[in-house]
C-alpha positions as CSV (number, residue, x, y, z in Angstrom):
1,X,308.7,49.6,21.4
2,X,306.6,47.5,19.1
3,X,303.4,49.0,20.3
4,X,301.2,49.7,23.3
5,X,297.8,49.5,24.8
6,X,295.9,51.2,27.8
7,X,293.3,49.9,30.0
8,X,292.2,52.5,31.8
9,X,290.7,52.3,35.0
10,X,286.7,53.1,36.6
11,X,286.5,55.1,33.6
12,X,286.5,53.3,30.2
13,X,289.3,51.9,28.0
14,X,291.4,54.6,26.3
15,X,294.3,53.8,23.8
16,X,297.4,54.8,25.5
17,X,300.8,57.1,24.7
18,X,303.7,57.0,27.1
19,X,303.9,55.2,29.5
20,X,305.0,58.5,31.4
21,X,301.4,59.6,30.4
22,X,299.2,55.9,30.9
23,X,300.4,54.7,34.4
24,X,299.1,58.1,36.5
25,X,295.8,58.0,34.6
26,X,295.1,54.7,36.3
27,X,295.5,52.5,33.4
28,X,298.4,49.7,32.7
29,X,300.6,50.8,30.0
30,X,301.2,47.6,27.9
31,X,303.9,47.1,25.9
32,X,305.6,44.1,23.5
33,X,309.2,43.8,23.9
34,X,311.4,43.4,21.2
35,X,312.5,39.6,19.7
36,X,316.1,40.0,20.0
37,X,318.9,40.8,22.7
38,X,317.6,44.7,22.4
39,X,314.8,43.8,24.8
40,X,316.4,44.5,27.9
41,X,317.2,48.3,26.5
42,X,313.0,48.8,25.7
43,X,312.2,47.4,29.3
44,X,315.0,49.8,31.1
45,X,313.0,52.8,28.7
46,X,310.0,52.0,29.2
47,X,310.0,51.9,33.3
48,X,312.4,54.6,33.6
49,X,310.0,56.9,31.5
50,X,307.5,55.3,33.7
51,X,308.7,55.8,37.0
52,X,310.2,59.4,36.4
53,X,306.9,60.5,35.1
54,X,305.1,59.8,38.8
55,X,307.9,61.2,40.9
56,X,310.0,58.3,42.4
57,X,313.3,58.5,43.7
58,X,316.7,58.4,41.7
59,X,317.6,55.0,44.0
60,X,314.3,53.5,42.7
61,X,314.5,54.0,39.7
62,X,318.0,52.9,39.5
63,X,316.8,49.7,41.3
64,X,314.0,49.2,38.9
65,X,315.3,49.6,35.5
66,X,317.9,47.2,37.1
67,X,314.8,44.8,37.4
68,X,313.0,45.4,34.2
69,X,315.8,44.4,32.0
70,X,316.9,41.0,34.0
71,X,313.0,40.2,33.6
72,X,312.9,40.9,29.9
73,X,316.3,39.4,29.6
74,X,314.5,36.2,30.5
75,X,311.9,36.4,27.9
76,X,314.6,35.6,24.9
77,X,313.9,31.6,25.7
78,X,310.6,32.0,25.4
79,X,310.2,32.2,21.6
80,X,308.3,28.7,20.6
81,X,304.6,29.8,20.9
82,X,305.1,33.4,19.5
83,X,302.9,33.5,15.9
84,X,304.5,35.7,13.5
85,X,304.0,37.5,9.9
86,X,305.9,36.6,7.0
87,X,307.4,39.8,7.9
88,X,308.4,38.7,11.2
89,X,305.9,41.0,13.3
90,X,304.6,39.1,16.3
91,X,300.7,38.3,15.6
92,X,300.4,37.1,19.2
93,X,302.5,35.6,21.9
94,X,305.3,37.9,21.8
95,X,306.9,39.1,25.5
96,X,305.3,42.0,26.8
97,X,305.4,44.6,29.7
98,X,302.8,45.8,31.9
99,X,303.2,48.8,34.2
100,X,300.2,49.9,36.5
101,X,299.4,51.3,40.2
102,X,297.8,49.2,42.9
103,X,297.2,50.0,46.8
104,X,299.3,48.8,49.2
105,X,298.6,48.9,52.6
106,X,297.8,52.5,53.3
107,X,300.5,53.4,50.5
108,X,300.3,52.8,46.6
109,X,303.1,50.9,44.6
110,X,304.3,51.0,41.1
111,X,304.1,47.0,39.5
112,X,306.0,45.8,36.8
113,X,305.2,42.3,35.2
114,X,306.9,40.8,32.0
115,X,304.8,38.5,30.6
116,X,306.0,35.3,28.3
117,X,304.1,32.8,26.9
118,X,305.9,29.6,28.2
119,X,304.3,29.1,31.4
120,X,306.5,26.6,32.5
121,X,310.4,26.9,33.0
122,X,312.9,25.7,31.2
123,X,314.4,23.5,33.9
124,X,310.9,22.4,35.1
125,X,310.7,23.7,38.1
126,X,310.6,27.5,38.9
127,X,314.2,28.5,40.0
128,X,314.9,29.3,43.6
129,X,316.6,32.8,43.7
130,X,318.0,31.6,47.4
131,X,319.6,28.6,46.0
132,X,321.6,30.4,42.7
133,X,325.1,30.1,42.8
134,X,327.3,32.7,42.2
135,X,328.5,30.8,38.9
136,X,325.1,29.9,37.8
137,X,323.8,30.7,34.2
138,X,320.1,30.4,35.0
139,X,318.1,32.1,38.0
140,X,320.2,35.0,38.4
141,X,318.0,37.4,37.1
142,X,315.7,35.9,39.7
143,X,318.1,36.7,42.4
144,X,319.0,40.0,41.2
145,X,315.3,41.1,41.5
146,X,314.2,39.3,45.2
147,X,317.3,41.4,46.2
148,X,316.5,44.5,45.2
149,X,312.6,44.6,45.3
150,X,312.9,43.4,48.9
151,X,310.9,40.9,48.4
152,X,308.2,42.6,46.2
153,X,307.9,40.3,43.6
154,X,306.6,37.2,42.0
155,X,305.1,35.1,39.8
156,X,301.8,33.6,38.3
157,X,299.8,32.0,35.3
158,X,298.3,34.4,33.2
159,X,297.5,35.4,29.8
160,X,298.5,38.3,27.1
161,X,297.3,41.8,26.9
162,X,298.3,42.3,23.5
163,X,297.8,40.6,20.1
164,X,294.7,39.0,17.8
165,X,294.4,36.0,20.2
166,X,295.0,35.9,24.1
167,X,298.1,33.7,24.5
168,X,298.3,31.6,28.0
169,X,301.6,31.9,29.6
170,X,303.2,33.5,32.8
171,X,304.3,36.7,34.5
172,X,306.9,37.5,36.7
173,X,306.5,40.7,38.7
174,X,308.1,43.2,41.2
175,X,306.7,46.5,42.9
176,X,308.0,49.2,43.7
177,X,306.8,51.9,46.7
178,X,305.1,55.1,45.6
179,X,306.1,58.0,48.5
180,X,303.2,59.5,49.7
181,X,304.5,63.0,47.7
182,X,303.4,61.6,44.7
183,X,300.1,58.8,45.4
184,X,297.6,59.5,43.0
185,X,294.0,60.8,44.5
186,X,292.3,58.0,42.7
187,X,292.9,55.7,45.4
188,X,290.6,57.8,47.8
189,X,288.5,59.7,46.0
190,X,285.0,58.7,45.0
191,X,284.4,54.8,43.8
192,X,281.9,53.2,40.9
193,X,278.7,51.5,42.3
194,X,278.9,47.9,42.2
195,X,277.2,47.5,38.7
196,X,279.3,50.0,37.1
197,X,282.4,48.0,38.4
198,X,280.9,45.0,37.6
199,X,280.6,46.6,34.1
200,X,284.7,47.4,33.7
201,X,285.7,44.2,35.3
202,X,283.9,42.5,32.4
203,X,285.0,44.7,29.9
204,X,288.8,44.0,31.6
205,X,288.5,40.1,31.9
206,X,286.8,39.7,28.1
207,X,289.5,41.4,27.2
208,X,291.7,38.4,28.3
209,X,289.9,36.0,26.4
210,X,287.8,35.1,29.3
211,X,284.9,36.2,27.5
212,X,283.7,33.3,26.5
213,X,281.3,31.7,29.1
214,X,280.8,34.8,31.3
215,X,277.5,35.2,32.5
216,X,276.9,38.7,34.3
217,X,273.8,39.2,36.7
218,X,272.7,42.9,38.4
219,X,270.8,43.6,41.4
220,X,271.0,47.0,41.8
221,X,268.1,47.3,44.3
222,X,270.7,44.8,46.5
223,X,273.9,47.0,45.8
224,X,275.3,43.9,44.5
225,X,276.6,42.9,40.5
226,X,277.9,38.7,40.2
227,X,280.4,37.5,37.2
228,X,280.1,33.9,37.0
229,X,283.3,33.5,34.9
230,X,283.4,29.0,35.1
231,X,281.4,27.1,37.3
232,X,284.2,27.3,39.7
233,X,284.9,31.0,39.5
234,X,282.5,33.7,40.4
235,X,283.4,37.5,41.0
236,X,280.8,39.4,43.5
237,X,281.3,43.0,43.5
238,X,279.1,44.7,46.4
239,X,280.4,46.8,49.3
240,X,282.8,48.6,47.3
241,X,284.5,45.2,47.0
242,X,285.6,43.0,44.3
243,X,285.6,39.2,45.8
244,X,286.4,35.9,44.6
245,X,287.7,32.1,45.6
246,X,291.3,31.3,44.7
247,X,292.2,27.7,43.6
248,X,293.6,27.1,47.3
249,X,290.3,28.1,48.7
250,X,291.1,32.0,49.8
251,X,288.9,34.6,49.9
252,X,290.4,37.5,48.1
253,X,289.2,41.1,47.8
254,X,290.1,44.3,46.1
255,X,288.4,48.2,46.7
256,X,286.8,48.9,43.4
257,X,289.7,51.6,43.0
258,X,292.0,48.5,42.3
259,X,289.9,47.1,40.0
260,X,293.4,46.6,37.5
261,X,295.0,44.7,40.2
262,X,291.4,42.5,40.7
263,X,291.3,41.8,36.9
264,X,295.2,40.6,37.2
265,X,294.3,38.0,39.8
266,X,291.3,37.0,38.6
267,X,292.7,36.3,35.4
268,X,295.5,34.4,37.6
269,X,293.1,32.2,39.3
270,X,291.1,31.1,36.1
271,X,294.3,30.2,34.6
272,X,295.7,27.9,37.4
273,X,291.9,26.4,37.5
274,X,292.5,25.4,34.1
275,X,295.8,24.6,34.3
276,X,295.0,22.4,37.3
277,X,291.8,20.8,34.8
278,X,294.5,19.5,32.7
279,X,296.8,18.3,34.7
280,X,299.2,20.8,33.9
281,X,301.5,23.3,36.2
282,X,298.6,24.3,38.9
283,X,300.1,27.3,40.7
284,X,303.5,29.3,40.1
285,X,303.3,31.1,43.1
């Protein structure tokens, strides 16, 4: 591992260890893959410590180091933005992999996302894991992972976590389930007001790069904190709710204890906004 980063949850931002030790405290263990074939090794390491350390099953675990590496397999194309040092140490842009918790339903699931900074594919359009043949070089890793997640997975514009500069680019993602044995209390237990969650939100989303342009605005009398992030993007927090307006016109919502999983999408949507701006890609999804 080239180096990692936590973002920890309604708490405040703490630099991270394992990811054994970062994912149950609510955080999202980040981490740069290697730039050679060894990538797929560090990905299988780094969920496997991961997943072991919150208690999931042998057959899940088997099923998502199985997932991490075809994901970070597919990150060795992906070299053409990536900004090195004489010295060959990515600057910014390098592949990366994000583990963190999220609500699902009235259960929790572990994510996985491996990040690349191409955010197009390299046959155009994004592959269809249904249509791979068997004797097909390119989308099997795809296929490999809709068959085992189940069809938890996906993927979406987005930008780094790591580096001196935020680098634009996609991640594709899969989750696993949590059993209930081993669901972390955080979930439940009690939440920020809506200023203090408007508070790590920004913190999360300047963190991204997004910083730029934000403009944040508190009524606390109201119970109610706005982040105006573009003219076309504002975030309410209020009700113990994080809210915003998708490209395609949906309301979307997280419960202040999935403010990681809020930041993620909001991030998502201000990049296909963008993206749509320029004429570019518009949605992976």
């Amino acid at each position: 591992m080239l180096g990692s980063l936590a973002a920890a949850a309604p708490q405040a931002d703490a630099a991270a260890g394992s990811p054994a030790l970062t994912v149950p405290a609510g955080g999202c263990s980040a981490s740069l893959l290697p730039l050679d074939t060894s990538c797929a090794a560090v990905a299988r390491d780094l969920f496997r410590e991961a997943a072991e350390g919150i208690g999931l099953c042998p057959d899940l675990v088997h099923d998502g180091v199985t997932m991490a590496s075809e994901l970070a397999a597919n990150t060795l194309h992906a070299r053409e933005n990536i900004q090195l040092r004489a010295a060959a140490d990515p600057v910014a842009g390098a592949a990366e992999l994000w583990l963190y918790l999220r609500r699902s339903g009235a259960g929790q699931e572990l994510v996985c996302k491996v990040f690349d900074s191409l955010p197009s594919w390299k046959q155009g359009a994004p592959p269809d894991p249904a249509g791979v043949a068997l004797e097909s070089e390119s989308g099997r890793g795809l296929q490999v992972v809709a068959g085992l997640s189940g069809g938890r997975w996906g993927r979406h514009l987005t930008r780094s976590r790591l580096g001196r500069w935020k680098v634009a680019g996609k991640a594709i993602w899969f989750a696993v389930p949590v059993p209930a044995t081993s669901a972390l209390d955080r979930f439940w237990g009690p939440q920020p007001g809506s200023c203090q969650a408007a508070g790590i939100l920004e913190r999360m989303i300047c963190g991204r790069g997004l910083g730029g342009r934000m403009v944040r605005s508190d009524a606390p009398d109201a119970g109610m904190s706005v982040l105006s992030i573009r003219r076309d993007l504002t975030v309410w927090c209020r009700s113990r709710v994080v809210s915003w307006t998708t490209r395609a016109g949906h309301r979307e919502w997280r419960a202040f204890s999935d403010l990681q999983d809020a930041t993620e999408e909001i991030v998502c949507t201000h990049e296909e906004l963008l993206s749509a701006e320029d004429g570019g890609l518009g949605s992976l999804r």
